[in-house]
C-alpha positions in Angstrom: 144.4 106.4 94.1 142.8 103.6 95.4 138.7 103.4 95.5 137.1 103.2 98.4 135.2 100.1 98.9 131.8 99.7 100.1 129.1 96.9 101.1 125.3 97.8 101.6 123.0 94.9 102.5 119.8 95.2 101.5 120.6 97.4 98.0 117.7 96.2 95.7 115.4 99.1 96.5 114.4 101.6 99.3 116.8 102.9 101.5 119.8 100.8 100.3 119.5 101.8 96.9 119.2 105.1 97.2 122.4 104.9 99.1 123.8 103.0 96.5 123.1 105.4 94.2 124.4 108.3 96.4 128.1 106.7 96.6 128.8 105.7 93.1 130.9 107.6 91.4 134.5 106.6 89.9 136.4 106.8 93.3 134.0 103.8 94.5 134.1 100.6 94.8 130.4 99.0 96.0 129.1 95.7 96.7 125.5 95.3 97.0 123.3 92.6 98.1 119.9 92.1 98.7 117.1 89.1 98.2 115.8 90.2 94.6 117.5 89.7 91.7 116.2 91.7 89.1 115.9 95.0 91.2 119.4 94.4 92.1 120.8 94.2 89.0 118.8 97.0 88.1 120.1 99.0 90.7 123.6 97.7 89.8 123.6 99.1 86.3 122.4 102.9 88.1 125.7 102.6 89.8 127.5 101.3 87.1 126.5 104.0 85.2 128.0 106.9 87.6 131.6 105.3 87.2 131.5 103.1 89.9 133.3 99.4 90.3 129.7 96.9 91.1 129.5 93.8 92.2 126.4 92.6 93.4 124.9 89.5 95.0 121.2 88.0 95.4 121.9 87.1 98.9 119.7 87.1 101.8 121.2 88.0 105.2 119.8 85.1 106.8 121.9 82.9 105.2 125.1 82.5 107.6 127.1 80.6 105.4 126.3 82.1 102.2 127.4 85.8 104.1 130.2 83.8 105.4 131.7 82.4 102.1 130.6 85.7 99.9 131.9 88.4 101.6 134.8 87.1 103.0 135.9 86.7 99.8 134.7 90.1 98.6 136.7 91.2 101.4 140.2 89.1 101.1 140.1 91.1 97.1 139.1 94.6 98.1 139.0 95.2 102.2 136.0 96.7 103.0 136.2 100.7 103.8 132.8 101.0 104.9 129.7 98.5 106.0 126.3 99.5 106.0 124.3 96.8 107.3 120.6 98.0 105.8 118.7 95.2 105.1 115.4 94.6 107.0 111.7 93.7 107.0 108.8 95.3 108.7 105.6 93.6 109.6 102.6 94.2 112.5 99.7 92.5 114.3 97.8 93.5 111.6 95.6 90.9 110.0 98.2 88.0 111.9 96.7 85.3 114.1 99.0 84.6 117.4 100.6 82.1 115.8 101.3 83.7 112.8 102.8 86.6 114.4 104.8 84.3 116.7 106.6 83.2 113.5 106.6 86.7 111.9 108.4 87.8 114.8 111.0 85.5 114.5 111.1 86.4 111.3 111.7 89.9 111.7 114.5 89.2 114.4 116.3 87.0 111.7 116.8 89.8 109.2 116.5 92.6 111.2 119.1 91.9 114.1 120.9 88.2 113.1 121.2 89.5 109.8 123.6 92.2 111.0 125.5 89.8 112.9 126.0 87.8 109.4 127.6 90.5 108.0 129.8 91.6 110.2 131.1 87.9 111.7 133.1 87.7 108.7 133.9 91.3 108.0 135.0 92.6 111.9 138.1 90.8 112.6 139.4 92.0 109.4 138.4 95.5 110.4 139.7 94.6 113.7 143.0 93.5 112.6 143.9 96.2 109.8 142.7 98.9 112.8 140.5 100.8 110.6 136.7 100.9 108.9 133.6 102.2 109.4 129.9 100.2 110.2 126.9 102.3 109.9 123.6 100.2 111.5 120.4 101.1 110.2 118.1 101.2 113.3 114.9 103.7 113.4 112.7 105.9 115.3 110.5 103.1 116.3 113.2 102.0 118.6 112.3 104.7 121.2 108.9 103.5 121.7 106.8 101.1 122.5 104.8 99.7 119.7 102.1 97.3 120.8 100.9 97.2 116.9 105.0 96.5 115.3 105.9 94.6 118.6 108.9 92.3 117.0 109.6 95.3 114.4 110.2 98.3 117.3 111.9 95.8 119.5 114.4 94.2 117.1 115.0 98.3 115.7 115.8 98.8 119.6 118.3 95.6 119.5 120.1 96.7 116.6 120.4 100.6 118.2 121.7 99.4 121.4 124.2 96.9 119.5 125.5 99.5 117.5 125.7 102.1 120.4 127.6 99.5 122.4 129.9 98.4 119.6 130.9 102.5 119.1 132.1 102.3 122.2 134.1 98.7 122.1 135.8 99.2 118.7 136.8 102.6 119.1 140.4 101.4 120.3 140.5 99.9 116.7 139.9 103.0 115.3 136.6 101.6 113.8 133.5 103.7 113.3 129.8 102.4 114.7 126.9 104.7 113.4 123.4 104.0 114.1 120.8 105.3 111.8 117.4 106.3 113.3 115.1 107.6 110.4 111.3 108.4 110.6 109.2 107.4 107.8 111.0 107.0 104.5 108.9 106.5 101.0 110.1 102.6 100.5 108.5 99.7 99.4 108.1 98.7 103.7 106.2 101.5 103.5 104.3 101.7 101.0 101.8 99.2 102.5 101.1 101.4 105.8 97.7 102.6 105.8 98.1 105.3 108.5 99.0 108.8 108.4 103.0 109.1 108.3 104.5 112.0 109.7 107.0 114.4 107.5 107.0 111.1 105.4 110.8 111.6 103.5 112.2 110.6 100.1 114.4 107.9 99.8 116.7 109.9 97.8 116.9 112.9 100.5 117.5 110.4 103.6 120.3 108.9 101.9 121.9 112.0 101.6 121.3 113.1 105.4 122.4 109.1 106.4 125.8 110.0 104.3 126.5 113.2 105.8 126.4 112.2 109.0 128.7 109.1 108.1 131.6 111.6 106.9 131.0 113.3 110.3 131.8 109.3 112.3 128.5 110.5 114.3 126.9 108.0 116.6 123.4 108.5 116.5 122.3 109.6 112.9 118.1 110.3 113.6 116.0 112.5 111.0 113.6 114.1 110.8 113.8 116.6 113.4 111.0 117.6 114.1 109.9 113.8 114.3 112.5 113.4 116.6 110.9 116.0 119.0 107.8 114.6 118.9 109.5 111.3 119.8 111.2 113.4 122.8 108.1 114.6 124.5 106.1 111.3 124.1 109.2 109.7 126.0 108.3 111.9 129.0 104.7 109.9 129.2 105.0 107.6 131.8 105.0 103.9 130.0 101.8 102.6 130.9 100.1 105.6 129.7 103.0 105.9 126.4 101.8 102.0 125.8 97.6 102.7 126.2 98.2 105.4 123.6 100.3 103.6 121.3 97.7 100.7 121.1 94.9 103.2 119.9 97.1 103.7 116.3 96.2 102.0 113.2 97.9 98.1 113.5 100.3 97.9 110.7 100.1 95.4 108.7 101.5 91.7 108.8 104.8 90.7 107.6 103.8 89.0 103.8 105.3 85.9 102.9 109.2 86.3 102.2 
């Protein structure tokens, strides 16, 4: 029986290693990136140790050739199954100066959005041309409001949703998959920092297994908690001007630290 094969960006803690984590097992082939070594490797070994086939890469998603060259050889051996483009950085006004968080904005577009783009420009095609796969996007709740604290964060999370949303719809004739995650606040080191109150705040762990569930399902719009997203709901009814004068009264989160 052949194994499955699967690529999660952003794997060396949080989110994508939980998910990690969650699909290894002996019928699984994973490749992992993400910027830091030794977490990585660390979260290689976990994987390892359920049975399933690692490879993993200290790679960051910014770098187009580096993506390029990697995974399209990690591809050409194994075709990927399954994409789930994770990796991402948080960062608000927070203790920036303008110009500081001019360039932390362009910062957070680089991983957050042209990241995603770096893994799939050489992955797609491929996906394209053997009329199968599935690409999971890991947007966020943030991307329904507007966050006059998180400006670059909520805006690229609203890039990547309507990307994703968009690409369901074009690559369905290749019988691909687009998912796009939505969570609330999940315990991960981009959290950790946050020194505001965080709503039905979620494990790692337990969003990982919600994000994979919905992925066996093909569902479009994967968004948790629930009743976060109800909350979300209502405060979309606020007319925006309103919706923007209350969002500027939260707690600024803080600035993007040096990558």
């Amino acid at each position: 029986m052949s194994k499955k094969s699967i690529l999660i960006t952003g794997a060396s803690s949080g989110l994508g290693a939980a998910l990690a984590i969650y699909y290894a097992a002996p019928v699984t082939r994973l490749v992992l990136t993400g910027r830091n070594q030794s977490r990585l490797e660390e979260v290689a070994k976990l994987c390892a140790a359920k049975g399933a086939d690692v490879e993993f890469y200290a790679l960051d998603v910014t770098d187009q050739n580096a993506m390029i060259h990697i995974l399209s050889d990690c591809d050409s051996r194994h075709p990927f199954d399954v994409v789930i483009c994770n990796a991402g950085i948080s960062g608000g006004t927070g203790g920036a100066d303008l110009v500081k968080a001019l360039q932390q904005s362009r910062n957070i577009f680089d991983v957050n959005m042209t990241g995603i783009l770096n893994t799939l420009e050489p992955i797609l095609p491929r996906m394209m041309e053997r009329r199968r796969g599935q690409i999971a996007l890991i947007s966020s709740m943030a991307s329904f409001l507007p966050l006059p604290n998180a400006p670059a964060y909520g805006a690229s999370k609203t890039a990547v949703r309507a990307y994703g949303e968009a690409l369901h719809g074009s690559l369905a004739k290749f019988n691909i998959s687009v998912s796009v995650i939505c969570p609330g606040f999940v315990k991960t080191r981009m959290t950790e920092d946050n020194r505001y109150p965080m709503p039905f705040l979620m494990d790692s762990n337990q969003a990982a297994t919600l994000i994979a569930g919905g992925l066996s399902r093909k569902k479009m719009r994967i968004i948790f908690p629930w009743p976060m997203m109800i909350i979300i709901y209502f405060l979309r009814l606020i007319p925006t001007k309103f919706l923007i004068y209350m969002m500027k009264k939260a707690p600024a989160k803080n600035a993007l630290q040096e990558r």
